[in-house]
N, C-alpha and C positions, 0 to 999 in steps of 0.2 A: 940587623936581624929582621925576620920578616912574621909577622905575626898575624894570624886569619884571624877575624871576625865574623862569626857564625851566628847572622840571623834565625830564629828558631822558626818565625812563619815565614809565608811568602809573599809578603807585603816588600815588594823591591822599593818602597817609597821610604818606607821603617827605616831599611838597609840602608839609605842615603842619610840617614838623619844620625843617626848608631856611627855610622862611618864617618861624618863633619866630628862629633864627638874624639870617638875612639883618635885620628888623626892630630886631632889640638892637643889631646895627652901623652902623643906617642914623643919619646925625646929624639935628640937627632941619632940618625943614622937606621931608623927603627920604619920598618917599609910598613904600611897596615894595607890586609886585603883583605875586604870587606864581601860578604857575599850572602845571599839570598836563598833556605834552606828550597831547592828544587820539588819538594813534594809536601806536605802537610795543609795543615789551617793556614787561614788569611791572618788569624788573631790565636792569641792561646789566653784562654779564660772560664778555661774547666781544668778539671782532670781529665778528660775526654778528648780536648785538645792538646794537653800535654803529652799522652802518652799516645796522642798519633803525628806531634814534632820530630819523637825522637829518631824514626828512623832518616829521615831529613839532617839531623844534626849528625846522627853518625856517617850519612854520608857523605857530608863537609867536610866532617874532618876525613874521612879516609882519602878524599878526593885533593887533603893540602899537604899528602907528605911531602915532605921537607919544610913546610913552614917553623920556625923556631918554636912557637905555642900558639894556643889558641884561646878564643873569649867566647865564651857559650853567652849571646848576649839576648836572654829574657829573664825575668826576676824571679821565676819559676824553676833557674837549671834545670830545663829538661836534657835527661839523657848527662848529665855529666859524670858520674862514675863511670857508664857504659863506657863515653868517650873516654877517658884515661886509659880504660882496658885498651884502646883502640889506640892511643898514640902513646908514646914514651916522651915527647914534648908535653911540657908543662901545658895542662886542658884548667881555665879555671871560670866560674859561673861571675856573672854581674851581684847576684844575692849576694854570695859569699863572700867575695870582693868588697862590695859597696858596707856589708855587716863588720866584716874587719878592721876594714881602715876608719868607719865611726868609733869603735870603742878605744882608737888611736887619739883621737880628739876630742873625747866628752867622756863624763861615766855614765851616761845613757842616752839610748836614740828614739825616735820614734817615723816608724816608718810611713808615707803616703805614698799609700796607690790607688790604681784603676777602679775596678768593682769589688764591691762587697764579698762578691764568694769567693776571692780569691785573699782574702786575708788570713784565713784558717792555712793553707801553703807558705805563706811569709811566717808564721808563727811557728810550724814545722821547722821551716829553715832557718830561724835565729835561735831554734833548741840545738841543733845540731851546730850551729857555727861559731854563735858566742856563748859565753859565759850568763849563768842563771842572771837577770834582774836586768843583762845590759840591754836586751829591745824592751822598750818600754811600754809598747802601745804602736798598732797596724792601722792605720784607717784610710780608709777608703774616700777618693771624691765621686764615688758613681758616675766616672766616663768611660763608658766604652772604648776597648786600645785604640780602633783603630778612627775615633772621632779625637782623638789627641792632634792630629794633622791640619782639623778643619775649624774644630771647634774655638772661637775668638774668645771664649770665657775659661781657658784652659788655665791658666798663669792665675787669674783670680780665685778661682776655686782650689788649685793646689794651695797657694799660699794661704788663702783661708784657713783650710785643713791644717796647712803645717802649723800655724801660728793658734789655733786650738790645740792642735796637741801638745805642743812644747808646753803651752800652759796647762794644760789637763796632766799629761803625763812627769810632769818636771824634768822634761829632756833636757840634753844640749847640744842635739846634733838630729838633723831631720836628713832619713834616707830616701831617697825617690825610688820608687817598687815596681817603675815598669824602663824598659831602653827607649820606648818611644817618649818620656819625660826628657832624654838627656841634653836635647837643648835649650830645656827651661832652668838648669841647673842653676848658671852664675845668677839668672834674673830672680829666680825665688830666695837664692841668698842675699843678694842684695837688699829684696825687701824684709827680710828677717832677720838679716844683722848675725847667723849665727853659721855654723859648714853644715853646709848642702853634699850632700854625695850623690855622684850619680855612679852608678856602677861599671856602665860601659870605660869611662877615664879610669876606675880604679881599679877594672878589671886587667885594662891594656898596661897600666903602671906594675901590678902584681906579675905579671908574666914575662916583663920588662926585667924586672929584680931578679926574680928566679933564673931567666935566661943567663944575664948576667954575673950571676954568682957561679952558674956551672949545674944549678938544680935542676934534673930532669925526675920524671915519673918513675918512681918503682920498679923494675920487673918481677922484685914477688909479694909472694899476698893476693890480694884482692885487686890491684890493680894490675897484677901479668896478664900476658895477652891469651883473652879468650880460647876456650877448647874448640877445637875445629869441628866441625858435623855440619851435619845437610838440613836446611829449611826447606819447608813444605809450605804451598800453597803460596796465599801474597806476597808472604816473606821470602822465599824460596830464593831470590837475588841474591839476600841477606846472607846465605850461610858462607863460610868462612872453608877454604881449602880445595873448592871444587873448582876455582879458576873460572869459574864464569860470572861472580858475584856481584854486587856492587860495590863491595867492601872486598873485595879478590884484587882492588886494582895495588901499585906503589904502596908500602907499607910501611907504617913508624917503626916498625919493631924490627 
């Protein structure tokens, strides 16, 4: 099977780090193709950068039909409902991913991430994904995404974090909140003794399952494919049926 990885910024260095990850989780015979959203932010670390990722992400995925599924890989899913309207391959987020399979190994988590303002989003997305009580606590090491790369106090300040919160929160499982942590994964577990999740590995294994059972997306409800009409203005690429779009190319549906 052949499964994309859809970086949400265009940090092509991110993309290499998400893809080492994604790659060591993928099992055999499972192709990963890792790629670099062509338009948006360098980082996503608002609401303001999220919601100008998403046309970037949709147009990854429109740009991998035929890929088996996909891994919307930032801790924010940006754009992933949209994306499912958009492919009928299994579309799934690192969040939801990385939130699911903790409450497979612990009866609660608690998550480390990037910056402060970005924990009220994480708290969003463990209301919608888990069960009441199971994220226990969001905190923040205050590094900016994309000082993850360079910054040599990265590994100590996560673990710091995580091993306060397990003890603050009474967790037993620490989720990592951003794709560019995914190669500190095994090393923070190790110094904590307890599972570490990174979402990009349990993003690519969820989509791995679904592919293999025969689970594809929806066609109806909320997730069939978008109503066709004409975008104006920036968007204007975007609309869907006038054959000139950007999302007008090969289609899942």
């Amino acid at each position: 099977m052949r499964i994309r990885v859809v970086n949400p910024n265009t940090t092509a260095s991110m993309t290499a780090t998400i893809e080492r990850s994604a790659r060591a989780a993928a099992g055999p015979g499972t192709t990963i193709e890792a790629v670099t959203a062509a338009m948006g932010p360098a980082s996503i670390e608002s609401h303001y950068d999220e919601a100008l990722a998403v046309p970037g992400v949709l147009a990854a995925v429109a740009d991998g039909a035929g890929a088996d599924g996909f891994v919307v890989a930032c801790f924010g899913d940006p754009g992933l409902d949209a994306a499912r309207e958009r492919a009928t391959a299994p579309v799934v987020g690192i969040a939801e991913a990385a939130m699911h399979a903790a409450t497979l190994v612990g009866r609660g988590f608690s998550v480390v991430t990037t910056l402060d303002r970005t924990r009220g989003r994480a708290w969003d997305l463990a209301g919608r994904y888990v069960p009441a009580g199971a994220c226990r606590g969001v905190h923040a090491c205050d590094l900016p995404v994309l000082a993850l790369e360079d910054d040599p106090t990265v590994l100590e300040r996560v673990v710091e974090r995580a091993r306060e919160a397990l003890d603050r929160d009474g967790s037993d499982v620490v989720v990592l909140g951003c794709a560019g942590l995914a190669d500190r994964c095994a090393a923070v577990s190790a110094e904590l003794g307890v599972p570490v999740i990174d979402g990009v590995a349990a993003g690519v294994a969820l989509v791995e399952a679904l592919v293999r059972t025969g689970v594809r997306t929806s066609p109806r409800g909320e997730y069939a494919a978008p109503p066709r009409k004409p975008y104006r203005g920036v968007l204007s690429a975007f609309g869907l049926g006038g054959g000139r779009g950007v999302l007008d190319g090969p289609s899942q549906r």
